[in-house]
C-alpha positions as CSV (number, residue, x, y, z in Angstrom):
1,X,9.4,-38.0,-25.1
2,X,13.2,-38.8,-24.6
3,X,16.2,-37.0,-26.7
4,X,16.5,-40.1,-28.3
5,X,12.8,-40.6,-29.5
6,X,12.7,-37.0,-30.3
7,X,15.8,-37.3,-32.6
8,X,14.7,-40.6,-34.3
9,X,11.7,-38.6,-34.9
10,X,12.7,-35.5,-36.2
11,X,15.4,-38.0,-39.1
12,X,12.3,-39.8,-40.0
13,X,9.6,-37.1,-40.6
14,X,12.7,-34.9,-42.2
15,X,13.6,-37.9,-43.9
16,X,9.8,-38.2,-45.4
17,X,9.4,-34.7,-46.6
18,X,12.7,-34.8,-48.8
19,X,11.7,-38.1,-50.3
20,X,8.0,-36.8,-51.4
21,X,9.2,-33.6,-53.4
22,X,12.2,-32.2,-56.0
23,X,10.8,-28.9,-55.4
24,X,13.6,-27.2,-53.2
25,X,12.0,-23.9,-51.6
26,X,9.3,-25.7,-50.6
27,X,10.6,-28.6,-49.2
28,X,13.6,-27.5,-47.2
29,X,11.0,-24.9,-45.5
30,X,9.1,-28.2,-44.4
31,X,12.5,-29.5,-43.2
32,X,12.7,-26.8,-41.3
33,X,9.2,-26.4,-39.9
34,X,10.0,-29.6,-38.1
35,X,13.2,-28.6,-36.4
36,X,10.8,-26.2,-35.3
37,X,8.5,-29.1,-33.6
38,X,11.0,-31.1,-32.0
39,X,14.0,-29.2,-31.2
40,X,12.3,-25.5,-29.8
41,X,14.3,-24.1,-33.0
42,X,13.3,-20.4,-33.1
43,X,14.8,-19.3,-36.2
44,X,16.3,-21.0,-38.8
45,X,17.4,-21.6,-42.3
46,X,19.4,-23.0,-45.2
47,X,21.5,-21.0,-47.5
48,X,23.4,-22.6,-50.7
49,X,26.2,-21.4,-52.5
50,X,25.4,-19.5,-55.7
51,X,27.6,-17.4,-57.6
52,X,30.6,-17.2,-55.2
53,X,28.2,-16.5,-52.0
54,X,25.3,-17.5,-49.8
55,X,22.0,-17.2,-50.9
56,X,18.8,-18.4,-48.1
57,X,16.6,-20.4,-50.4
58,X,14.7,-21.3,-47.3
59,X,13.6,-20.4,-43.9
60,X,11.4,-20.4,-41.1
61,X,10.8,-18.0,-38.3
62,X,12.3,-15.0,-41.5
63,X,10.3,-12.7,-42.8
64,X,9.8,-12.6,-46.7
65,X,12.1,-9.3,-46.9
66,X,14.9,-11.4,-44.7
67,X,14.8,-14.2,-46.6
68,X,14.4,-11.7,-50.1
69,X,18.0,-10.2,-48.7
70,X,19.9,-13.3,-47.1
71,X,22.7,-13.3,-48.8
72,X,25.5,-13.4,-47.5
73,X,29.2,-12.2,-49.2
74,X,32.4,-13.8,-47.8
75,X,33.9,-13.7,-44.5
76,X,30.7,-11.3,-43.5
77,X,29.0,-13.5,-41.6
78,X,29.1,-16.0,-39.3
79,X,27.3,-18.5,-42.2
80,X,30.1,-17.3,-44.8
81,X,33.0,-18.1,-42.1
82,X,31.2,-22.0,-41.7
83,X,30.7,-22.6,-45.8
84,X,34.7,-21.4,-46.4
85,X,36.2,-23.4,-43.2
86,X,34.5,-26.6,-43.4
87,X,33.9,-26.3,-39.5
88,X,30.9,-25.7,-37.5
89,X,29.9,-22.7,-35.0
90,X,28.1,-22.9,-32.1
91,X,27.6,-19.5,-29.8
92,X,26.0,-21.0,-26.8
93,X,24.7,-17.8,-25.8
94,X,23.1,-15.7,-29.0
95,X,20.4,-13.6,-27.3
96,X,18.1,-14.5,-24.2
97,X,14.4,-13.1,-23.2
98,X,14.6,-11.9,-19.5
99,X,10.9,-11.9,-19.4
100,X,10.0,-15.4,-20.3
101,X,13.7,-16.9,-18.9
102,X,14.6,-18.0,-22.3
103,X,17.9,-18.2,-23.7
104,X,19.6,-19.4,-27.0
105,X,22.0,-20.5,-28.8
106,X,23.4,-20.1,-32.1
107,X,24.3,-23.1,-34.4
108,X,26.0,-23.4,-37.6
109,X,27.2,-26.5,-39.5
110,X,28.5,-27.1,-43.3
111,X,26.6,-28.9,-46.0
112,X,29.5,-31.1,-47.4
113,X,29.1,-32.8,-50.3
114,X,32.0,-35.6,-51.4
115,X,33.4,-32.6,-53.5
116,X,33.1,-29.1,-51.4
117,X,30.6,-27.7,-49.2
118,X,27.7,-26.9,-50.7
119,X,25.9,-24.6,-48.4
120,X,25.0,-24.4,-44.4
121,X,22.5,-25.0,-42.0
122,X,21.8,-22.5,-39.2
123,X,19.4,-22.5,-36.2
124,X,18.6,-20.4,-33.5
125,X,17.7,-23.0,-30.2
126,X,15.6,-21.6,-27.8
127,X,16.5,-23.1,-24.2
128,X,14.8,-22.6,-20.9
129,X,17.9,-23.8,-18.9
130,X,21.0,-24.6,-20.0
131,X,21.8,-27.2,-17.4
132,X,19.4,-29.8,-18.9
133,X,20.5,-29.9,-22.7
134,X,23.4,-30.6,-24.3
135,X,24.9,-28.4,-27.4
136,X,26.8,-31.0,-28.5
137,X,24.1,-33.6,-29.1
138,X,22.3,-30.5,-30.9
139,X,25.6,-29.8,-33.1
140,X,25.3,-33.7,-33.7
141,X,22.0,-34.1,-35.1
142,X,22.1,-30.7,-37.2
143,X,25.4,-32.8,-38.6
144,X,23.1,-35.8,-39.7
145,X,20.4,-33.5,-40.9
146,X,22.3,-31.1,-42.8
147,X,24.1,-34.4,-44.3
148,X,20.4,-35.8,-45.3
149,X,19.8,-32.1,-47.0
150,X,23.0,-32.0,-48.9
151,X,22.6,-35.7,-50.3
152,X,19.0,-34.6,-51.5
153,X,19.9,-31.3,-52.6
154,X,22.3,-32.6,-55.3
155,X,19.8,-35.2,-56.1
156,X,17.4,-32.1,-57.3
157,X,19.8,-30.0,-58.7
158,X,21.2,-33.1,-60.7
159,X,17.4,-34.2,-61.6
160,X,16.1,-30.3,-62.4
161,X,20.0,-30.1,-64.7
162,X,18.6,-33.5,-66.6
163,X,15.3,-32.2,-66.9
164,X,16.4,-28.7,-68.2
165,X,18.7,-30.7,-71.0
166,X,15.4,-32.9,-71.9
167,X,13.8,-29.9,-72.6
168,X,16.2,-28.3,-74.5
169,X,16.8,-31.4,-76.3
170,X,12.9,-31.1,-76.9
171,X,13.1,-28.3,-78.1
172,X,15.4,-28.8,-80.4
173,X,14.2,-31.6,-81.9
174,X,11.2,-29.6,-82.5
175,X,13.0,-26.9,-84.4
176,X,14.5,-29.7,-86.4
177,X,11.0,-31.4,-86.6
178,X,10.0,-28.0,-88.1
179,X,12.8,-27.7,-90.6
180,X,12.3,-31.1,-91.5
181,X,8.8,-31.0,-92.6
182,X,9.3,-27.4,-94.0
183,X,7.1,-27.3,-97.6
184,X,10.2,-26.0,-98.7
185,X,12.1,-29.8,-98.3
186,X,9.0,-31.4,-99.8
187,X,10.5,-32.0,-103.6
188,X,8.0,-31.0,-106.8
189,X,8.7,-28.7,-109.3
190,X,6.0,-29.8,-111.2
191,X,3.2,-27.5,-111.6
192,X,0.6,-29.6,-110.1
193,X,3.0,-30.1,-106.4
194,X,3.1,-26.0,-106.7
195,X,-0.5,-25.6,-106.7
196,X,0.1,-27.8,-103.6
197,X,2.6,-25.7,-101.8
198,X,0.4,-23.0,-102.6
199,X,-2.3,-24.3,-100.4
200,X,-0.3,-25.4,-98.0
201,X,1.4,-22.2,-97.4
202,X,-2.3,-20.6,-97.7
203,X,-3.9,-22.7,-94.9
204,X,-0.5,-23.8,-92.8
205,X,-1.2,-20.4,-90.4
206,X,-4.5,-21.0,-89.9
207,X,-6.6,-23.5,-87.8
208,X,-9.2,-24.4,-90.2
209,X,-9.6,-28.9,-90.9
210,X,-8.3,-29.7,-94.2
211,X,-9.0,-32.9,-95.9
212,X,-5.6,-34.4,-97.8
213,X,-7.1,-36.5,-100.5
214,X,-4.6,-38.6,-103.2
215,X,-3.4,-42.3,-104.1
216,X,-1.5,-44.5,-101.9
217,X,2.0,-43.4,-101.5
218,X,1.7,-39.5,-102.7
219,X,2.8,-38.2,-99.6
220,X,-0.3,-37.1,-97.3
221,X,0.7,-37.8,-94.1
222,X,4.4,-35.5,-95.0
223,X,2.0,-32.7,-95.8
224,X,0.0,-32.8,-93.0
225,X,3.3,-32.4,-91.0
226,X,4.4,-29.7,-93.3
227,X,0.8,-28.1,-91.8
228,X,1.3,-28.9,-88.4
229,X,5.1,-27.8,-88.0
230,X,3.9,-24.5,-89.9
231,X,0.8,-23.6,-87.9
232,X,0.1,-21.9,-84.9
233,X,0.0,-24.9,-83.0
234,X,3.5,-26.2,-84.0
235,X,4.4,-26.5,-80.3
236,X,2.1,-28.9,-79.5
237,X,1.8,-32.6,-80.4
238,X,1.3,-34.0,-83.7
239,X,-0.9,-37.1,-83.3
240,X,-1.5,-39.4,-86.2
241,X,-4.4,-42.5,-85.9
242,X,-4.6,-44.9,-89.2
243,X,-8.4,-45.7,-88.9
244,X,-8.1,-48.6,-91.0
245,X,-5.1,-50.2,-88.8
246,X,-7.3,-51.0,-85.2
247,X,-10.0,-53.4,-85.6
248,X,-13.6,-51.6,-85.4
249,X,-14.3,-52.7,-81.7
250,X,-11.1,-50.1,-80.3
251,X,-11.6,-47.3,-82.6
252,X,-14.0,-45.8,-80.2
253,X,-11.6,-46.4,-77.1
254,X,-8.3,-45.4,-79.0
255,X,-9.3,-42.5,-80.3
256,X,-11.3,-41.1,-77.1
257,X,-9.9,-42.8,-74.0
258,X,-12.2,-44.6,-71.1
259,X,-11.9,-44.9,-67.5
260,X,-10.8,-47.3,-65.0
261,X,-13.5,-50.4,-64.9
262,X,-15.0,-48.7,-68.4
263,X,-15.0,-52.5,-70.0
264,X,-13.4,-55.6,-69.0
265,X,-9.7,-55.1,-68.6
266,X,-9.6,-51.4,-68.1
267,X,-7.3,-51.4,-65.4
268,X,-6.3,-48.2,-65.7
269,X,-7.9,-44.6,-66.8
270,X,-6.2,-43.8,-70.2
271,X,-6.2,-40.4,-72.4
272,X,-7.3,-41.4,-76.4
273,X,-5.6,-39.4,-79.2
274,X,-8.2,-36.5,-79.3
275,X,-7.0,-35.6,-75.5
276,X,-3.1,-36.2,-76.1
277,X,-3.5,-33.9,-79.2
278,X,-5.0,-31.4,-77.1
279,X,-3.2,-28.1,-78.2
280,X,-1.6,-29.6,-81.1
281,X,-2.8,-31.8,-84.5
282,X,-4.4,-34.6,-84.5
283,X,-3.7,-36.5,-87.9
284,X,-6.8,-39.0,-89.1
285,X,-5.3,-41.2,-91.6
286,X,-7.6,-43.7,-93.9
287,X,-10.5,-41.6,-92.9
288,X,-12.9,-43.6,-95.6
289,X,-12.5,-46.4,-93.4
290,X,-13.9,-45.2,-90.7
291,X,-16.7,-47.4,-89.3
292,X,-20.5,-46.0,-89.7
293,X,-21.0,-46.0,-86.1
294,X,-18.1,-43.6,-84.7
295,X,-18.7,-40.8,-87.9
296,X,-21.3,-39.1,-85.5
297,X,-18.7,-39.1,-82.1
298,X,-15.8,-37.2,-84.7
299,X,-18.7,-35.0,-86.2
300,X,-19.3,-33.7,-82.8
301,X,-15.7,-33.3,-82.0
302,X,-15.2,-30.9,-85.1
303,X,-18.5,-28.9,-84.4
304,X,-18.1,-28.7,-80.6
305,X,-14.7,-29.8,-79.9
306,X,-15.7,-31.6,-76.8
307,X,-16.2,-35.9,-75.9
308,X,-16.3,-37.9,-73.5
309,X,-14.4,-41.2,-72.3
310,X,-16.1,-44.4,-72.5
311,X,-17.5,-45.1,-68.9
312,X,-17.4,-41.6,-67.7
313,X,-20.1,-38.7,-67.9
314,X,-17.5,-35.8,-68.1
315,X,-17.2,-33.6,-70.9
316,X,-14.0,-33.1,-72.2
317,X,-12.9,-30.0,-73.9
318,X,-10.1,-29.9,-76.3
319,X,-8.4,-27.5,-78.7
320,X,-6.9,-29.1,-81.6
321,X,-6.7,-29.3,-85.6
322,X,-7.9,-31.8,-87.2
323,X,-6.1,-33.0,-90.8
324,X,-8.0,-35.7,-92.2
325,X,-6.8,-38.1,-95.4
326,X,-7.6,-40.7,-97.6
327,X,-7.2,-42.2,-100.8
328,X,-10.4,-43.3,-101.2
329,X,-13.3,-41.3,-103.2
330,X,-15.5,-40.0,-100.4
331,X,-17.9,-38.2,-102.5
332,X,-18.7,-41.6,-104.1
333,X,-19.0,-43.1,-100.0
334,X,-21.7,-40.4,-99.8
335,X,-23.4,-41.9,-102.6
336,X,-23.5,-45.3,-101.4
337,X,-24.3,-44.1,-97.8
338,X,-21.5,-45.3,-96.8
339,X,-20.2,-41.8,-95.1
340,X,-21.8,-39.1,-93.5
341,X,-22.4,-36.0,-96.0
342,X,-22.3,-33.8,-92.8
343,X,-18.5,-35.6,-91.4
344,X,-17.2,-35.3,-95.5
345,X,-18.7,-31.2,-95.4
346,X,-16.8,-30.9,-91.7
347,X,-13.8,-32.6,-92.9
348,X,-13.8,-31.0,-96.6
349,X,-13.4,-27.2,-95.4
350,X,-10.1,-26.8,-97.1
351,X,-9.2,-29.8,-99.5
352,X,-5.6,-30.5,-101.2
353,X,-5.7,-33.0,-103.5
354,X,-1.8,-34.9,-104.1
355,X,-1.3,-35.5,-107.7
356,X,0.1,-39.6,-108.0
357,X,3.8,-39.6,-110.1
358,X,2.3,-40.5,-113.4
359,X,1.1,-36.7,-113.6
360,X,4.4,-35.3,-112.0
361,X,6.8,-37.2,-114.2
362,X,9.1,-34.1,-114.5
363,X,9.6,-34.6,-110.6
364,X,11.3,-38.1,-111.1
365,X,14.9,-37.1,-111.3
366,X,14.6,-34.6,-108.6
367,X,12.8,-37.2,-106.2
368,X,15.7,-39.7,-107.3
369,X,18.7,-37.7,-106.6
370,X,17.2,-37.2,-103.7
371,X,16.5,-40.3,-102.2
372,X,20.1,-41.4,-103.7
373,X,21.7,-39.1,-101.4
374,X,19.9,-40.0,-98.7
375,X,19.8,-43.4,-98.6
376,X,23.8,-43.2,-99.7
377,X,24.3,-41.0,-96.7
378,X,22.1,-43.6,-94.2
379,X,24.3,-46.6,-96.0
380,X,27.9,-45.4,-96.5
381,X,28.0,-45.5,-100.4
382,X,28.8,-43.6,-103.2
383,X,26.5,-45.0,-105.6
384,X,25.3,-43.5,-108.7
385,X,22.9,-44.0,-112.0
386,X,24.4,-44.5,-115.1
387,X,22.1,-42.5,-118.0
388,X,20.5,-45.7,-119.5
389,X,19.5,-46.8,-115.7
390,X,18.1,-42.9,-114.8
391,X,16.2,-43.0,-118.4
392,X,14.6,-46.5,-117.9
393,X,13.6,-45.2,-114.4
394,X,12.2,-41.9,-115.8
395,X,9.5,-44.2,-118.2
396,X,8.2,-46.3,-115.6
397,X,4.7,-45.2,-114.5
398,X,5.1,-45.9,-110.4
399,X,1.7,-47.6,-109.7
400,X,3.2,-46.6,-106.0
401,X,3.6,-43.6,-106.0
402,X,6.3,-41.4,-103.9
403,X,6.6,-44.8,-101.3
404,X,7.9,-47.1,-104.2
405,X,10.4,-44.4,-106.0
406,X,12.1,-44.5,-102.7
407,X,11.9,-47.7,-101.5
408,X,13.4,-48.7,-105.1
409,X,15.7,-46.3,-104.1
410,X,16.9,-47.7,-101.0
411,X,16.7,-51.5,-102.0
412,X,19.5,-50.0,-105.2
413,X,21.6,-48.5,-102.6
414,X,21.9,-51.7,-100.4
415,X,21.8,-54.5,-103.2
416,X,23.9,-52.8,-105.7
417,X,27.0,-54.5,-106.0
418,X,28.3,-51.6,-108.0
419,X,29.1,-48.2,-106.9
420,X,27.2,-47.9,-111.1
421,X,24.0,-49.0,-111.1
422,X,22.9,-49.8,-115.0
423,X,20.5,-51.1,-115.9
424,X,20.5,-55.1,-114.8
425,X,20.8,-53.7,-111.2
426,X,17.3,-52.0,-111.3
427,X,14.4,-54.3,-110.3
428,X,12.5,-56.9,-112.2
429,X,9.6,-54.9,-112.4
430,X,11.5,-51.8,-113.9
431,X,13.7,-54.0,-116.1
432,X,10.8,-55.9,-117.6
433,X,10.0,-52.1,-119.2
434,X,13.0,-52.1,-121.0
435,X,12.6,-55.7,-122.1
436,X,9.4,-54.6,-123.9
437,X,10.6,-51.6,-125.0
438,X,13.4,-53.9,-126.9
439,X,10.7,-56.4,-128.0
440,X,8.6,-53.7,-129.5
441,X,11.5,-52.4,-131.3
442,X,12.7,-55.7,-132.7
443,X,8.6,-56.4,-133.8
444,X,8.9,-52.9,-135.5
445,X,11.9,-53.7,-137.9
446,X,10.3,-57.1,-138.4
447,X,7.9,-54.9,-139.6
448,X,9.0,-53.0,-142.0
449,X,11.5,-55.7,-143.5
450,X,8.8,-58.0,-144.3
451,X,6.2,-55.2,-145.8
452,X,9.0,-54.2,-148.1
453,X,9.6,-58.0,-149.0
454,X,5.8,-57.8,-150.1
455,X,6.2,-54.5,-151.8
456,X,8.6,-55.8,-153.9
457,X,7.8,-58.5,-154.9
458,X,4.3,-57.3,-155.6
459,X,6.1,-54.8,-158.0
460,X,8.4,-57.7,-159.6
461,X,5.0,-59.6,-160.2
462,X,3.4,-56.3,-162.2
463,X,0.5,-56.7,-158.8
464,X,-0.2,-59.8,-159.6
465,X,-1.0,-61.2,-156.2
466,X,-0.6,-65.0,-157.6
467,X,2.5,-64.6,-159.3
468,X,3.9,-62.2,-156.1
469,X,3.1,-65.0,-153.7
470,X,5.0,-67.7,-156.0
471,X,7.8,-65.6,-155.4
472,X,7.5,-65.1,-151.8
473,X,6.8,-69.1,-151.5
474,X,3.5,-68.4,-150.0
475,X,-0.1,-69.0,-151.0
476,X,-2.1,-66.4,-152.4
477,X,-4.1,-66.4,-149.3
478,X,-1.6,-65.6,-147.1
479,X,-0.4,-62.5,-149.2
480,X,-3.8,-61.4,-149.4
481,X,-3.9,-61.3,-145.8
482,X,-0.7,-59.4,-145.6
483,X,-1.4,-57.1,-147.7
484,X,-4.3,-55.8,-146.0
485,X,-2.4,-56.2,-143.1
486,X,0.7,-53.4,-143.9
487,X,-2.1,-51.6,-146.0
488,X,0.2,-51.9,-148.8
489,X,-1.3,-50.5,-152.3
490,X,-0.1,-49.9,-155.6
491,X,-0.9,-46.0,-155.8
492,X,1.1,-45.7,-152.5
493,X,4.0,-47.0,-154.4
494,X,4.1,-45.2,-157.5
């Protein structure tokens, strides 16, 4: 093979090892390996700056120890000399082997970056007569490939800086994550939310399945954050699956994955929720709804913790906690065969049951100041409840729960068109309690006024009831039926 060939060959294969990898030690040693191959290089290796000198971070024809102590201070070498100058070295004759009539040569050049040099590359070239090669075309393609190791050195060191922030950013978002869905931010001081914090906290450190039971809208997929960011497993993935949301026919491939060709239009092999939870928490929302036919598949996956994709024979082993919920009665599912007793035993091992608002109506306030901040906070307002707004809130019974208090919340802080928000501000359904409360009131005094109309004119009439309704311009009937309307005797009077 020709110079030329042999160059063109060693650019492309070098060319092909630093586009397949980001791992640095490892792939400049296989850059190296084939200056090796096609140029008779003997020794050789790359050093990079690193704290104000050289460092080798790869090499071939060094020993472990070599490469372990290449480093190399300023102005003490030959590499040091290159990486401050900016200029190459070549020592045509570095050392020679009488007995096999080799000789070589030492060459040097700068890895230059558009900023500063970065590093150097240096090889030992082992020549069987001079008279037949040229340094200078050597000094020339150690240029080109030293320039092809610089560009994809600061491509790895910029990808490996990015991936370093992600995962700092990760975990910090996690810390936050866990701070977040502290029980301590969850709002009840109600005694029936304290019995739930006290289970929470009881169970949180633990890995055992707990079963979240309560209305729509208490708060059961919070809590089952609250026991994920508090557990052991906090550092893995929390993985929620509404089983009521995906039609019956792709539970079974949602939840436990399949493989490529499983069905028509598997494309692709792809991981369910039971393998990306793996290490983590995997959160089964609406678990009443889940079909007949997949109870069995999850009852093995709590006893054995182990599945298989659809279209593939291997078993899969997993460790993760399960949280379950529902709003539904499942005891009453069992009944009406409707659930498996075994799944609700597996899934009941440690239940917490969420109280709905109407029986943590102390909370109310709390939960609104809180959700006012919030949502004044996410919408740039200052908006607050006058007394007659908070109290009218404080009576309504919240058929929805935690979910409607703040949604109310949030559609107040947008649609307000006061920074007060009385009582016309608050929604229809809210207002219409006060509207009653105001009709019952008015049909109270009504009350009242008209059985002392009857009263006295009963006692004008000595309890006559003829006479008393002549005076009322009513017919005795009618005051007969009042009167045993209001209850209204004689003996009560006097």
């Amino acid at each position: 093979m020709d110079r030329s060939s042999l160059e063109l060959s060693a650019i492309y294969e070098i060319s092909k090892i630093l586009g397949s990898s980001l791992e640095i030690a490892k792939t400049l040693k296989n850059a190296l390996k084939v200056l090796s191959v096609f140029l008779d290089m003997e020794m050789g290796a790359i050093a990079l700056k690193e704290n104000g000198r050289l460092v080798i971070k790869a090499a071939h024809g060094l020993s472990a120890d070599e490469i372990k102590n290449g480093k190399y201070l300023p102005s003490e070498s030959i590499e040091a000399n290159v990486a401050k100058s900016g200029y190459p070295v070549v020592i045509p004759n570095a050392g020679d082997d009488s007995q096999h009539s080799e000789k070589k040569a030492f060459l040097c050049v700068p890895m230059k970056s558009k900023r500063e040099i970065i590093g150097v590359l240096s090889a030992y070239r082992i020549y069987r007569d001079f008279t037949k090669v040229s340094l200078d075309e050597d000094l020339r393609l150690l240029k080109i490939i030293a320039s092809l190791i610089t560009q994809w050195t600061e491509l790895s060191e910029k990808v490996e800086t990015e991936k370093q922030t992600l995962i700092q950013e990760r975990e910090s978002l996690k810390l936050e994550l866990k701070g977040k869905y502290r029980i301590d931010n969850v709002i009840g001081s109600s005694g029936a939310m304290q019995d739930v914090f006290e289970a929470v906290h009881r169970v949180a450190k633990t890995k055992a399945t707990v079963l979240i039971t309560g209305e729509s809208g208490t708060g059961k997929e919070l809590i089952a954050r609250a026991l994920h960011y508090m557990g052991k497993q906090s550092n893995g993935a929390f993985i929620k699956f509404n089983c009521a949301s995906i039609p019956e026919g792709l539970l079974e491939a949602e939840l436990f994955g399949h493989d490529k060709g499983a069905f028509t239009g598997a494309m692709t092999s792809r991981r369910g929720r039971f393998e990306l939870a793996h290490k983590g928490t995997i959160f089964l929302d609406e678990i009443g709804d889940l079909s007949m036919s997949l109870q069995p598949k999850i009852l093995r996956v709590l006893q054995e913790r182990e599945f298989e994709r659809i279209g593939s024979e291997k078993t899969i082993k997993i460790d993760v906690r399960v949280i379950a919920a529902t709003s539904k009665n499942l005891q009453l599912l069992v009944s009406q065969n409707s659930f498996r007793e075994d799944l609700y035993y597996r899934l009941n091992v440690v239940p917490i049951c969420l109280p709905p608002m109407r029986e943590r109506m102390e909370d109310i306030t709390e939960l609104i100041e809180h959700f006012l901040k919030k949502f004044n906070k996410e919408n740039d307002r200052t908006l607050e409840l006058s007394d007659e707004a908070l109290n009218l809130m404080k009576q309504y019974h919240w058929p929805g729960n935690v979910r409607e208090l703040e949604n109310t919340v949030e559609r107040i802080v947008i649609m307000s068109p006061e920074d007060i928000v009385r009582v016309k501000h608050l929604p229809l359904n809210i207002r219409v309690l006060n509207q009653a409360a105001i009709a019952n009131k008015t049909t109270l005094s009504l009350t009242d006024t008209e059985k002392s109309k009857i009263t006295e004119a009963l006692e004008n009439a000595g309890w006559v009831h003829a006479r008393a309704a002549d005076l009322l311009g009513i017919t005795p009937r009618q005051i007969g039926y009042k009167i045993k309307k209001y209850g209204i005797s004689r003996k009560d009077v006097s």
